[in-house]
C-alpha positions in Angstrom: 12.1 17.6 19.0 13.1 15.3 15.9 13.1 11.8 16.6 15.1 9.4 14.6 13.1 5.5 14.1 15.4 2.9 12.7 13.3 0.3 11.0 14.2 -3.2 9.8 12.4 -5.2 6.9 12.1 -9.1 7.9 9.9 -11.7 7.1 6.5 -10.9 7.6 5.1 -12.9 11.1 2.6 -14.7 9.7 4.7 -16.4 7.0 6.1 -20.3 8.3 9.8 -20.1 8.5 11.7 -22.6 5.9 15.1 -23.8 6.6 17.2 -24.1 3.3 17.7 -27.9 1.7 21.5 -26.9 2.7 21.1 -25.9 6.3 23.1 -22.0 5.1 19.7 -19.6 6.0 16.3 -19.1 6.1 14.4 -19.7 2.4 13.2 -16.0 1.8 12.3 -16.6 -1.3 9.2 -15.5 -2.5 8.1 -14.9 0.9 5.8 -11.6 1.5 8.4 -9.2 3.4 6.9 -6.7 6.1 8.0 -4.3 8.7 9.5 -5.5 12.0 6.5 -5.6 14.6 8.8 -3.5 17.4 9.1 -1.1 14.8 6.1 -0.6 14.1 5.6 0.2 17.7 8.2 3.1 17.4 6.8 4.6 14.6 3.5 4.4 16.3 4.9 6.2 19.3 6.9 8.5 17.5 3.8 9.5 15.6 1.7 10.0 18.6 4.4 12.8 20.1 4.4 14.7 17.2 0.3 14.9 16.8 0.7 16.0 20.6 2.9 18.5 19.7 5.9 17.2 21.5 7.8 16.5 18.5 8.4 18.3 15.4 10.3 15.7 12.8 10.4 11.8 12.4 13.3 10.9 10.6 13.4 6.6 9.8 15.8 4.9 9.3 16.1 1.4 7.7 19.5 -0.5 6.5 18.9 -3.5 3.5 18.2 -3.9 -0.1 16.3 -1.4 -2.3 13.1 -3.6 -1.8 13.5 -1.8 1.9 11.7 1.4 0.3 8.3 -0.2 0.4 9.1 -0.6 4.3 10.1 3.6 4.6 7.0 4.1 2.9 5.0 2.0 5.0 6.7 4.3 8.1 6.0 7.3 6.2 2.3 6.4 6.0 1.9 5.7 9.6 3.7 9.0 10.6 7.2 9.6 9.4 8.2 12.7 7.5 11.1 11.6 5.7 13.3 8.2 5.0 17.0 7.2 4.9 17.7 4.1 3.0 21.3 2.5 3.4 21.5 0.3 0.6 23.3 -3.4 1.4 23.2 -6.2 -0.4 23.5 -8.8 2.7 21.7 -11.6 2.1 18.5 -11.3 4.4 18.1 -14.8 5.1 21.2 -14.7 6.7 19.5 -11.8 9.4 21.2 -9.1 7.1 24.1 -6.8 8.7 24.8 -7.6 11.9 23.5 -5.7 15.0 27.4 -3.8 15.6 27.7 -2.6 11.9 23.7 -1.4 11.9 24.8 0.7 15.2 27.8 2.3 14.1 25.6 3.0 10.9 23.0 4.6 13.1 25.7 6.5 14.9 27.0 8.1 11.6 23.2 9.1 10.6 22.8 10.2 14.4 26.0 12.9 14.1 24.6 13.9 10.7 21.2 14.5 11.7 21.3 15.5 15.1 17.9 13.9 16.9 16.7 14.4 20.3 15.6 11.0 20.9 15.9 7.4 18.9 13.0 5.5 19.4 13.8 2.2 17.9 11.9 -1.9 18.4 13.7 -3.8 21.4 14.8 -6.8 18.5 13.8 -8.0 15.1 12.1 -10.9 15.2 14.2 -12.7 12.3 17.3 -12.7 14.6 15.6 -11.7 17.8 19.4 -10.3 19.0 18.1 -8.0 21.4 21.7 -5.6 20.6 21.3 -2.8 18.7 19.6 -0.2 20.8 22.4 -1.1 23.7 25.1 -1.2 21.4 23.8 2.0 20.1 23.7 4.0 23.4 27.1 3.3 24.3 28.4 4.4 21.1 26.9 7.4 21.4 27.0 7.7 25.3 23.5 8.4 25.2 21.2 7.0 28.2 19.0 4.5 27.6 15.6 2.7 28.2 15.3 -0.2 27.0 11.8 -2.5 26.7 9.9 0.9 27.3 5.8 -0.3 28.4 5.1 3.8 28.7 6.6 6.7 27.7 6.2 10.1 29.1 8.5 13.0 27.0 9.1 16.2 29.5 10.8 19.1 29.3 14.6 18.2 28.3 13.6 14.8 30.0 11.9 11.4 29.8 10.4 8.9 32.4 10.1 5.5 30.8 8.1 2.4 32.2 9.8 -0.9 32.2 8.5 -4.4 32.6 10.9 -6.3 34.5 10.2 -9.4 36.6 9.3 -8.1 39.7 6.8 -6.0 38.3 7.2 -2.4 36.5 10.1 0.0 37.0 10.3 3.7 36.0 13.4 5.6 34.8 14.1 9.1 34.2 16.6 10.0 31.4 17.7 13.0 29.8 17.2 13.9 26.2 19.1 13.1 24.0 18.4 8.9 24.7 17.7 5.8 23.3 14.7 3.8 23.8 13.3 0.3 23.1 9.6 -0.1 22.6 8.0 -3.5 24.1 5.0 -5.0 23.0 2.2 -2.9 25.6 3.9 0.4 24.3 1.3 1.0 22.3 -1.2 -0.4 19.2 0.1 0.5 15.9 -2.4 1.9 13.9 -3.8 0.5 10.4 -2.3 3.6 7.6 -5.5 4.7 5.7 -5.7 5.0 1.9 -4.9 8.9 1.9 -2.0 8.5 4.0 0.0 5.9 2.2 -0.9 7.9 -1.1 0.8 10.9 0.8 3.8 8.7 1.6 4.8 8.1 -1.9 5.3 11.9 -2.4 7.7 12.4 1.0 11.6 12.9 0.3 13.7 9.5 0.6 17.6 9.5 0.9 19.8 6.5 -0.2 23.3 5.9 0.9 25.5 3.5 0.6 27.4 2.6 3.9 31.0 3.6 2.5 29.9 7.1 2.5 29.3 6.8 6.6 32.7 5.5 6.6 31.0 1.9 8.6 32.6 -1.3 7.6 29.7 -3.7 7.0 31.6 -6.6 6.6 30.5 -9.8 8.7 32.1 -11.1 12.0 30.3 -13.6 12.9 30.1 -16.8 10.2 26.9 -19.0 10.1 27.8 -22.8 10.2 24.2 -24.4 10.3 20.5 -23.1 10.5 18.7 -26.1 11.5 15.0 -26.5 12.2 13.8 -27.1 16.0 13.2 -30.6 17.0 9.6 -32.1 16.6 8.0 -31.9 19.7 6.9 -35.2 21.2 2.8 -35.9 21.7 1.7 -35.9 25.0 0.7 -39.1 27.0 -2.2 -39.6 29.5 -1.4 -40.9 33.0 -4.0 -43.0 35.3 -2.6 -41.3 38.4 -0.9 -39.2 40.2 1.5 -42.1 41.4 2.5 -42.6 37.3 2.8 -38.8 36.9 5.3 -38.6 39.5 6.9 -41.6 38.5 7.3 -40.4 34.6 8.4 -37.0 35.9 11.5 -38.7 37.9 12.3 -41.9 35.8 11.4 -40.8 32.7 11.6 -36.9 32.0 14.0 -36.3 35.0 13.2 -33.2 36.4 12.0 -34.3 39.8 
């Protein structure tokens, strides 16, 4: 089985967001980059199949700037064999390409490459859009589970684990499919010393999107990025009676 692992480089999660003095993006400047923490589920799970046996290739798979390398290497260390950079100069701070064009990307590399299964994070927490994976499958008309909590790889089949509101719900798909990895898929590991030193040494690709015939260019146009509001201290009440009376006069919601 090969397994393809798209992989996006965002700002790492501990870093504190910075709106621009203009209000156009996110201040990424001189800010340490990292890769997506769905991702790094994927590549985690992807990893795990093929010591198990049950896959034979991990192919990843990231679109963005040539600084992206250091996150295929960082995939490669974990578990991937080989990397596919497709070089864009979209200004990350803007979220990068958006989810359609990174799709039809993925579709091109899918045709080309031929995987049994795309195991990809359920959003990126820069844009958190929550689209690609979805718009993905129905490009290729490929079945999907999406936010995957457990993954079990048969014979020409899959049963996924979902987390859904009323509790869990289990899907069986057949191969080839797309899935989604939630936060409870699985603990990434840490990549030792010898590992990442092997990484540098594994065969990366890079293309530019013109050669996969995808049209990059933007739809959508930003107008503002704008922090959140302040959120207001809280107050002490003396009683129930002033609770409920803030809560209906005040706040509204009873």
């Amino acid at each position: 089985m090969k397994i393809l692992v798209p992989v996006k480089r965002v700002v790492d999660y501990n870093v504190k967001i910075r709106v621009k003095a203009d209000q156009s993006g996110v201040d990424a400047a001189n800010v340490k980059m990292s890769l997506n923490p769905f991702d790094e589920i994927a590549i985690e799970e992807a990893a795990r199949l093929k010591e198990s046996g049950k896959a034979s290739e991990i192919i990843v798979v990231t679109i963005g700037p040539e600084k992206a390398q250091e996150q295929i290497r960082t995939a490669m260390a974990i578990g991937a064999d080989r990397g596919i950079l497709v070089k864009t100069d979209s200004p990350i701070d803007l979220g990068g390409v958006e989810p359609l064009a990174v799709a039809k990307i993925l579709k091109a590399l899918v045709d080309r490459e031929k995987p049994d299964l795309i195991i990809m994070g359920k959003q990126s927490i820069d844009d958190d859009s929550n689209q690609t994976g979805q718009m993905l499958s129905a490009l290729l008309g490929w079945p999907q589970g999406t936010f995957a909590s457990k993954l079990e790889v048969g014979a020409g089949s899959l049963k996924v684990t979902r987390e859904i509101d009323g509790g869990l719900q289990t899907l069986e798909l057949k191969t080839p499919a797309v899935i989604t990895t939630d936060l409870r898929l699985n603990t990434p590991r840490y990549a030792k010393l010898p590992d990442i030193m092997k990484a540098k040494k594994k065969p990366m690709e890079t293309i530019e999107p013109s050669a996969l015939g995808v049209d990059i260019s933007p739809r959508l146009t930003v107008v503002k990025v704008t922090d959140p509001p302040i959120r207001k201290s809280g107050v002490k009440v003396a009683s129930v009676d002033e609770l409920v009376d803030k809560l209906k006069n005040e706040a509204k919601v009873i």
